[in-house]
DSSP file (Angstrom, degrees, kcal/mol; ACC not computed):
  #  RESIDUE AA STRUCTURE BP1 BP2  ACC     N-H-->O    O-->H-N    N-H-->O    O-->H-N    TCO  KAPPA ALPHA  PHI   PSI    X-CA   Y-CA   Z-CA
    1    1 A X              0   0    0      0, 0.0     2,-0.2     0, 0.0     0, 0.0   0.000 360.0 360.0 360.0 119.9    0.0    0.0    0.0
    2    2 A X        -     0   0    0      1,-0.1    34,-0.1     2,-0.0    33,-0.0  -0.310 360.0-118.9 -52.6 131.1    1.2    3.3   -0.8
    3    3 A X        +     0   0    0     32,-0.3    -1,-0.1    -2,-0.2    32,-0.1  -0.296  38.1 160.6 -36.0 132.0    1.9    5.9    1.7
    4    4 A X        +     0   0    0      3,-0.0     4,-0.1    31,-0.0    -1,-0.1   0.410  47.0  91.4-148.1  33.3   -0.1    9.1    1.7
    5    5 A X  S  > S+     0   0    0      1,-0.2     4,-1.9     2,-0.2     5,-0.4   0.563  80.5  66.2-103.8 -11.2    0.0   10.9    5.1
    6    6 A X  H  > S+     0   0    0      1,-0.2     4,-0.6     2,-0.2    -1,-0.2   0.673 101.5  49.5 -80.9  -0.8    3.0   13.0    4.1
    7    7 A X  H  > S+     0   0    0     24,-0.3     4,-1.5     3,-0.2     5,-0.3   0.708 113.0  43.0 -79.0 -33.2    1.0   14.7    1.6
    8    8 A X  H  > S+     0   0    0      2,-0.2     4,-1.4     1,-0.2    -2,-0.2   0.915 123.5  38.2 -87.8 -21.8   -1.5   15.4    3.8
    9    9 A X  H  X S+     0   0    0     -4,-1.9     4,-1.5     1,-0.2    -1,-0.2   0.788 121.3  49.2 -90.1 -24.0    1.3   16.5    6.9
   10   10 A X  H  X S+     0   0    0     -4,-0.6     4,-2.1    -5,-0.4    18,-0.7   0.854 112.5  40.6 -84.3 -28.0    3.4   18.1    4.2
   11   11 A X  H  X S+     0   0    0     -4,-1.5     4,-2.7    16,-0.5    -2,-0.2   0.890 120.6  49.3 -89.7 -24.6    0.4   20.2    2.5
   12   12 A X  H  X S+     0   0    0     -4,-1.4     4,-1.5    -5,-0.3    -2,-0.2   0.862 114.8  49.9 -68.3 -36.6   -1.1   21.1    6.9
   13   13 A X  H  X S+     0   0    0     -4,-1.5     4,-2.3     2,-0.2    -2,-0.2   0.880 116.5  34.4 -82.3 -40.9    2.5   22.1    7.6
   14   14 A X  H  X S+     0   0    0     -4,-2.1     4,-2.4    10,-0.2    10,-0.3   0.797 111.9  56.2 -53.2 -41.7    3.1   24.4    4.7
   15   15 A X  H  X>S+     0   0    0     -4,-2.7     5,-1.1     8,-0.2     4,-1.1   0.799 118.6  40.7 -73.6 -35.4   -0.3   25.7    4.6
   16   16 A X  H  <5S+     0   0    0     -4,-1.5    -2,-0.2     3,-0.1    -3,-0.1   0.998 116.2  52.0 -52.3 -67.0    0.5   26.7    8.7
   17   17 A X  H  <5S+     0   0    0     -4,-2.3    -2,-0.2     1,-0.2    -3,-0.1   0.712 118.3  25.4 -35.4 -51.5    3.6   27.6    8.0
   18   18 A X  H  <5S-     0   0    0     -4,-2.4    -1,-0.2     2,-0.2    -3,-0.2   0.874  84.6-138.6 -77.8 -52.0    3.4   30.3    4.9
   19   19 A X  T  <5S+     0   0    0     -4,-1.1     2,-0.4    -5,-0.3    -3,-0.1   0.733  75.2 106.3  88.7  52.3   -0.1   31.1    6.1
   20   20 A X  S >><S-     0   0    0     -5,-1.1     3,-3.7     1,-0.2     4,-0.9  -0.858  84.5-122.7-162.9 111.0   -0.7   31.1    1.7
   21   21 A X  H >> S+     0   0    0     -2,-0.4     4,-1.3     1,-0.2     3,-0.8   0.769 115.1  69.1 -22.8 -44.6   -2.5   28.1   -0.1
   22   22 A X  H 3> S+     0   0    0      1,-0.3     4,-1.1     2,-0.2    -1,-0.2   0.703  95.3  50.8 -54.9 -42.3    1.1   28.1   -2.0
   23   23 A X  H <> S+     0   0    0     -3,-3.7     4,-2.4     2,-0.2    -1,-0.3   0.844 103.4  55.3 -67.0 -42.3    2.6   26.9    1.2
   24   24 A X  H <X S+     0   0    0     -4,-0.9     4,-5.1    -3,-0.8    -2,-0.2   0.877 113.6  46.7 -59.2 -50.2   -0.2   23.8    1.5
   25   25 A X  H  < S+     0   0    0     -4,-1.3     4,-0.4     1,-0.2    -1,-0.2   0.687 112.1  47.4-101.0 -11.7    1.1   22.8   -2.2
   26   26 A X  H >X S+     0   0    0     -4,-1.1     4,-1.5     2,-0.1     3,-0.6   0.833 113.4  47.6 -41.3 -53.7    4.9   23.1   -1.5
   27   27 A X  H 3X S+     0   0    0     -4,-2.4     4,-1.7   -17,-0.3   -16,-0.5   0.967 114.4  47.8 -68.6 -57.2    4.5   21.1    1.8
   28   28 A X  H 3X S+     0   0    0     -4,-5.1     4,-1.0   -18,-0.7    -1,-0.2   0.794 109.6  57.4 -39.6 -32.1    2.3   18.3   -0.3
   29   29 A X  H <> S+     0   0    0     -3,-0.6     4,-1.1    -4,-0.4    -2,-0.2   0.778 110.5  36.2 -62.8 -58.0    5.0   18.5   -2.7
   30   30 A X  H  X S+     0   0    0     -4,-1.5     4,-1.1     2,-0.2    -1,-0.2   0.508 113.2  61.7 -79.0  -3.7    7.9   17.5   -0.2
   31   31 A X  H  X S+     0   0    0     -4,-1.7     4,-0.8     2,-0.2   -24,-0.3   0.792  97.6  55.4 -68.7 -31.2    5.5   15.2    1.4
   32   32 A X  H >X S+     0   0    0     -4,-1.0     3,-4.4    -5,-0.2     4,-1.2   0.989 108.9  48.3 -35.1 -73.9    5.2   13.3   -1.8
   33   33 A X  H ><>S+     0   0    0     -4,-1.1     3,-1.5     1,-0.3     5,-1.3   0.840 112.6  49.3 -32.2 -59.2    8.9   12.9   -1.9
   34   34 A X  H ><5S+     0   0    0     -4,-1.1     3,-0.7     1,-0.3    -1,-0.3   0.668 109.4  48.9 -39.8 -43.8    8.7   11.8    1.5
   35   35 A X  H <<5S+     0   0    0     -3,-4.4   -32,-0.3    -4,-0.8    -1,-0.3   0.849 117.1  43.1 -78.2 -30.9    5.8    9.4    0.7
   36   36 A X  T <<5S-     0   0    0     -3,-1.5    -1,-0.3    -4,-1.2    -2,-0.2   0.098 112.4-116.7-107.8  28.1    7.9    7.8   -2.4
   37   37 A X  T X 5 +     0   0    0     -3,-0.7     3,-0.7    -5,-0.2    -3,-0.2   0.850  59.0 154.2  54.5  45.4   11.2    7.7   -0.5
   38   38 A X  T 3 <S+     0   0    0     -5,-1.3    -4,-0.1     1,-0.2    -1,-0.1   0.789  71.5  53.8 -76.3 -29.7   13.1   10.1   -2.7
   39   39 A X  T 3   +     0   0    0     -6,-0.0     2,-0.5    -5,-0.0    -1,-0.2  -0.297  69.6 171.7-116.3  77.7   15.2   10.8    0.3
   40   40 A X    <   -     0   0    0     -3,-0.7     3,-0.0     1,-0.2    -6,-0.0  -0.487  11.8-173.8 -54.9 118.8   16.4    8.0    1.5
   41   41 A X        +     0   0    0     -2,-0.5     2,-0.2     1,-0.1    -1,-0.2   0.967  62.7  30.4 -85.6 -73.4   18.9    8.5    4.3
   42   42 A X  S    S-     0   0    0     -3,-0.1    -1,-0.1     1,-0.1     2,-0.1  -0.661  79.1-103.1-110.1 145.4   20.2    5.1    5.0
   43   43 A X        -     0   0    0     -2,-0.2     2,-0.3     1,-0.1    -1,-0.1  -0.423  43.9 -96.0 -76.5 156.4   20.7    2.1    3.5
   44   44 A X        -     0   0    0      1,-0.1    -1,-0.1    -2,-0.1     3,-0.0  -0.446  34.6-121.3 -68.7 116.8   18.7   -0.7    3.8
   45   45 A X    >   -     0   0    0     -2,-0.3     3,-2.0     1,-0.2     4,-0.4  -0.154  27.4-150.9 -60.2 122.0   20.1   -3.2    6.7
   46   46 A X  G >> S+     0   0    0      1,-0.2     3,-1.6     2,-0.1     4,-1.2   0.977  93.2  64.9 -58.2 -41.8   20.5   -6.5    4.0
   47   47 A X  G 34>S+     0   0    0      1,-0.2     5,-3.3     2,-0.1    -1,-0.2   0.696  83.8  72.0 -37.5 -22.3   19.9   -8.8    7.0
   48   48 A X  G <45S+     0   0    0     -3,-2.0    -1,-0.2     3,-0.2    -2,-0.1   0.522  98.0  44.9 -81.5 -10.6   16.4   -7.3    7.2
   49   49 A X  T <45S+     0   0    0     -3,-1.6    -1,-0.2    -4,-0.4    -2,-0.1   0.891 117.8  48.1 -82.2 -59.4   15.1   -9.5    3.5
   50   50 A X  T  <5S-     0   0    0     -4,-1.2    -2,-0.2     1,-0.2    -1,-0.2   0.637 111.9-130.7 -68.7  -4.2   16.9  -12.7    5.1
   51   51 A X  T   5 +     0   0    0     -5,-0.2    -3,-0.2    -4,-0.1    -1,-0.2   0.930  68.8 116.8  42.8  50.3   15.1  -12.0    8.6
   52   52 A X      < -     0   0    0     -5,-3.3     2,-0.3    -6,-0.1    -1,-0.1  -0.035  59.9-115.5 -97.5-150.7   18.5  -12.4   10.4
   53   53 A X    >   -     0   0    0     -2,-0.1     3,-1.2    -3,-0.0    -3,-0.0  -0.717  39.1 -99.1-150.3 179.9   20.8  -10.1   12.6
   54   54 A X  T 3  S+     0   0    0      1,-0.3    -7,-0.0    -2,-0.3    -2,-0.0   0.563 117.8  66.6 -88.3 -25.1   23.5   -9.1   12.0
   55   55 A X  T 3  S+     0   0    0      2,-0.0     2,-0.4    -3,-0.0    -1,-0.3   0.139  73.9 128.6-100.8  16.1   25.3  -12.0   14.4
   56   56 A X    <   -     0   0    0     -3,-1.2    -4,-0.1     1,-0.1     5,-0.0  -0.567  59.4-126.9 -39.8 114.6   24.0  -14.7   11.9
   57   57 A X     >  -     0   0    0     -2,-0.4     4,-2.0     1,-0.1     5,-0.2   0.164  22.9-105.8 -59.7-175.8   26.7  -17.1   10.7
   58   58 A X  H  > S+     0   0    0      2,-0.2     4,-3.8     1,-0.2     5,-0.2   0.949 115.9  61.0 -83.8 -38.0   27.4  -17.7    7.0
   59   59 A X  H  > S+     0   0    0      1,-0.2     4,-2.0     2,-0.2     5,-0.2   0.963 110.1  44.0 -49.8 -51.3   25.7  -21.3    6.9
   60   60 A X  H  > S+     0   0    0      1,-0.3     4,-1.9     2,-0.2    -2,-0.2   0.852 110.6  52.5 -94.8 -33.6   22.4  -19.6    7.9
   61   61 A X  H  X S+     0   0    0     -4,-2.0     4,-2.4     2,-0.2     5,-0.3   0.957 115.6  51.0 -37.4 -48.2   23.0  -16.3    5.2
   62   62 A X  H  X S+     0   0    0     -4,-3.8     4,-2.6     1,-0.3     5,-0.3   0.934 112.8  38.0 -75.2 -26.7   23.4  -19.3    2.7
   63   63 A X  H  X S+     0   0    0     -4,-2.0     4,-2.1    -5,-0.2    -1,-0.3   0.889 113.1  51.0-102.7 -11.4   20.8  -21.0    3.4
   64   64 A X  H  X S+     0   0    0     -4,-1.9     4,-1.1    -5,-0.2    -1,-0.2   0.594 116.2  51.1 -65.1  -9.2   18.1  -18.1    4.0
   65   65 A X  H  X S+     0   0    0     -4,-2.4     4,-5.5     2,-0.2     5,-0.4   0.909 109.9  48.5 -80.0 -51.5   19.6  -16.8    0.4
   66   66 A X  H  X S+     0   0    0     -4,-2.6     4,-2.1    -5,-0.3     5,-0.2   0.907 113.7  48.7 -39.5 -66.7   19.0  -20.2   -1.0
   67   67 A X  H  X S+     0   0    0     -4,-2.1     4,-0.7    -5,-0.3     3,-0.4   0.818 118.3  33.8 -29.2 -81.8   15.4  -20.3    0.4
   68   68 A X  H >X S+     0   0    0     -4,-1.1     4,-5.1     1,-0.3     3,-0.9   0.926 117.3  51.0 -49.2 -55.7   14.2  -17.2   -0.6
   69   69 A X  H 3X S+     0   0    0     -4,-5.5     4,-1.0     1,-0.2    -1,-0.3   0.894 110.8  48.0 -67.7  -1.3   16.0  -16.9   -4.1
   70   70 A X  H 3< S+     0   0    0     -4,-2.1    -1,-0.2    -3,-0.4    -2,-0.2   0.843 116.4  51.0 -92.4 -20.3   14.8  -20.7   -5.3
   71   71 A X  H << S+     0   0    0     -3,-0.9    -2,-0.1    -4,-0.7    -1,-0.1   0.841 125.6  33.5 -90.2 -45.6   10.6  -19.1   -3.8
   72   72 A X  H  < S+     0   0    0     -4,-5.1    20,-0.5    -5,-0.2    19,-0.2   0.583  78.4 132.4-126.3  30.1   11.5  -16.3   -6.0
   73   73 A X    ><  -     0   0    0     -4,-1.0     3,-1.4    -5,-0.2     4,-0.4  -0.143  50.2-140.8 -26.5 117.6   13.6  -17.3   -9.1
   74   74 A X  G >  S+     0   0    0      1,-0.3     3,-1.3     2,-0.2    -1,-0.1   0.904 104.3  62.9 -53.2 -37.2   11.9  -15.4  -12.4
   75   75 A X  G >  S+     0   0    0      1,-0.3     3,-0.8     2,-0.2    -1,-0.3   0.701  91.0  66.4 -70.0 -13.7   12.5  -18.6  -14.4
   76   76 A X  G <  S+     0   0    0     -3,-1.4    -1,-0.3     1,-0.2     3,-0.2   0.658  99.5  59.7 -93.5   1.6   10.0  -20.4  -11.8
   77   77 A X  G X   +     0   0    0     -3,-1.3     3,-3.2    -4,-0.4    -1,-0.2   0.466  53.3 129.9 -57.6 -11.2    7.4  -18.1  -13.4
   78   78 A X  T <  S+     0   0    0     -3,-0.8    -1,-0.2     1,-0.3    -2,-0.1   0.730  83.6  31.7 -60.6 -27.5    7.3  -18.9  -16.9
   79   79 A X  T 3  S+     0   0    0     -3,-0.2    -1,-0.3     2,-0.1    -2,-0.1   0.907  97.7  97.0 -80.5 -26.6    3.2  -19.2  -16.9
   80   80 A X  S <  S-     0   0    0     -3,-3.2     2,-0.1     1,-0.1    -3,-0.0  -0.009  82.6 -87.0-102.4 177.0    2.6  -16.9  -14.6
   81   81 A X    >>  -     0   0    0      4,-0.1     4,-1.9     1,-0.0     3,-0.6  -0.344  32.0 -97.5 -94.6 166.6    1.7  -13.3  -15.8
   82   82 A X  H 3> S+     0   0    0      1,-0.3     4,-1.9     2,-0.2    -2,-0.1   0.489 120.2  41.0 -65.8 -53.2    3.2  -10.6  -16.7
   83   83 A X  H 3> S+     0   0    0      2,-0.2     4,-2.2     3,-0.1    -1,-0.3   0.745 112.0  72.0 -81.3 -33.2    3.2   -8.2  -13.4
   84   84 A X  H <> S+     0   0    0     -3,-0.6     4,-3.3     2,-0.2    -2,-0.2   0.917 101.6  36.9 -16.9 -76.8    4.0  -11.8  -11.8
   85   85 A X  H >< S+     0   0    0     -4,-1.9     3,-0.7     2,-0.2     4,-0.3   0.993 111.7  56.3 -58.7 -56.3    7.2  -11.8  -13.1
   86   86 A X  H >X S+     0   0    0     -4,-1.9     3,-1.4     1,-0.3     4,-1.0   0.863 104.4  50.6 -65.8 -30.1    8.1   -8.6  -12.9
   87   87 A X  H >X S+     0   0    0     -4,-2.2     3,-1.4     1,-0.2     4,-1.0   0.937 112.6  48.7 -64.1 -35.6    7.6   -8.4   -9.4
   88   88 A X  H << S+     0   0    0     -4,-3.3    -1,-0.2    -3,-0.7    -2,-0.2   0.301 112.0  51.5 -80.6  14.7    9.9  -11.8   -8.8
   89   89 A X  H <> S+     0   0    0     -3,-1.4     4,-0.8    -4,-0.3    -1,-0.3   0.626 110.9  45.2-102.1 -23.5   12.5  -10.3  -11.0
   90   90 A X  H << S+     0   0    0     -3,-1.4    -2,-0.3    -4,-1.0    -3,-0.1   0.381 120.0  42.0-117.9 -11.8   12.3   -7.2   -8.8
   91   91 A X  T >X S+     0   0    0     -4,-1.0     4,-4.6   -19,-0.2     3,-1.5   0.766 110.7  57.3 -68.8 -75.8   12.4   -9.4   -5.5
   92   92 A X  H 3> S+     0   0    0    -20,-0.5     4,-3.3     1,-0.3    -2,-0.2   0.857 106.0  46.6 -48.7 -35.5   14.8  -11.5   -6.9
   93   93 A X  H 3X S+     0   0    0     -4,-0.8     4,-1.6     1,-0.3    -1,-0.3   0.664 113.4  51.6 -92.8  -7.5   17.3   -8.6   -7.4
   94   94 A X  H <> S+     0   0    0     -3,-1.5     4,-2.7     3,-0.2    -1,-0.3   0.814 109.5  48.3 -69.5 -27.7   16.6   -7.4   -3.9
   95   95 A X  H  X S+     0   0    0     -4,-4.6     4,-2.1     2,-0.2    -2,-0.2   0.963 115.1  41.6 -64.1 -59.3   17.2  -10.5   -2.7
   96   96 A X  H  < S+     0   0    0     -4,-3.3     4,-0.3    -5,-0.2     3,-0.3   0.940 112.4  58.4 -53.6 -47.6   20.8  -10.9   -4.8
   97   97 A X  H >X S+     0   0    0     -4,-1.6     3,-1.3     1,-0.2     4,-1.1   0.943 111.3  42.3 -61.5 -47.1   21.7   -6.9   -3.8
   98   98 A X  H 3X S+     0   0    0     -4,-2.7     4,-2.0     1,-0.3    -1,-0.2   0.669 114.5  49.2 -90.9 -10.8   21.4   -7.9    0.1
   99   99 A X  H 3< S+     0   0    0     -4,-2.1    -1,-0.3    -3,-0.3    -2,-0.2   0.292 111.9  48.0 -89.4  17.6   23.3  -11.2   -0.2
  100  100 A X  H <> S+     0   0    0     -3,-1.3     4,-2.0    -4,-0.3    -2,-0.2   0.512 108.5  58.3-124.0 -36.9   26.0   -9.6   -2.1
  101  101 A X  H  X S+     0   0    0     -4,-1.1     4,-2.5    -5,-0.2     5,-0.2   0.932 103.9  51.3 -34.4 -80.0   26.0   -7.0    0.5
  102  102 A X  H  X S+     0   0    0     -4,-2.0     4,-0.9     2,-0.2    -3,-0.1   0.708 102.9  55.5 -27.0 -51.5   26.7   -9.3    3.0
  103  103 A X  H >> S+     0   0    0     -4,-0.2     3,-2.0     2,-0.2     4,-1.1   0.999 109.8  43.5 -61.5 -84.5   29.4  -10.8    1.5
  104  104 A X  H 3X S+     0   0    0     -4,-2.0     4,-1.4     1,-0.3     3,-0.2   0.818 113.9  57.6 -63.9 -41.3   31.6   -7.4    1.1
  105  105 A X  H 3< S+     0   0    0     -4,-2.5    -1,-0.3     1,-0.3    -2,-0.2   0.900 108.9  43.7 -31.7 -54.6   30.4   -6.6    4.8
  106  106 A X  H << S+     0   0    0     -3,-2.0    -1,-0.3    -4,-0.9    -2,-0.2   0.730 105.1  60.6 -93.9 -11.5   31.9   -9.7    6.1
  107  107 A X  H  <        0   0    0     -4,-1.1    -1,-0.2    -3,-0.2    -2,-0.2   0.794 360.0 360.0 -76.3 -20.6   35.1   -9.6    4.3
  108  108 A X     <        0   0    0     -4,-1.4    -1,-0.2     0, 0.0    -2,-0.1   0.776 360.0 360.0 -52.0 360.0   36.0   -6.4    5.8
């Protein structure tokens, strides 16, 4: 579900703020951002896909990568439709970025 209460805090804050309708649709405006993560601060912890912590060992990375990527493989789509796929291509590549993550983490 999309977000949509920083539009509504961003367009209340502005509209206080300026005291000017102008203000209301600048503050909606950065609430938008807000709502679609445009500023993302931090990176995303990668343990947080695998459901680990951070004190996980490597057998149990490998095998919560295994798990998940073989559930969300694209190629185990091939009937499935079209918005189907894309989302388990778009999964999958979260999936890959946070075990790949991991890995440079723990060679440091």
């Amino acid at each position: 579900m999309k977000r949509w209460y920083g539009k509504l805090l961003g367009f209340i804050a502005g509209w206080l703020l300026m005291r000017h309708p102008l203000g209301g649709l600048l503050g909606a405006i950065i609430g938008h951002a807000f709502d679609e993560d445009w500023f993302k601060l931090s990176r995303e912890n990668p343990y947080r896909i695998f459901n680990l912590t951070s004190e996980a060992s490597d057998a149990e990375v490998d095998q919560a990568y295994r798990r998940l990527i073989s559930q969300y493989h694209p190629d185990k789509m091939a009937g499935a439709a079209p918005e189907l796929v894309r989302q388990a291509e778009r999964k999958a590549g979260e999936i890959n970025a946070a075990y790949d993550r991991i890995k440079t983490l723990r060679k440091r």
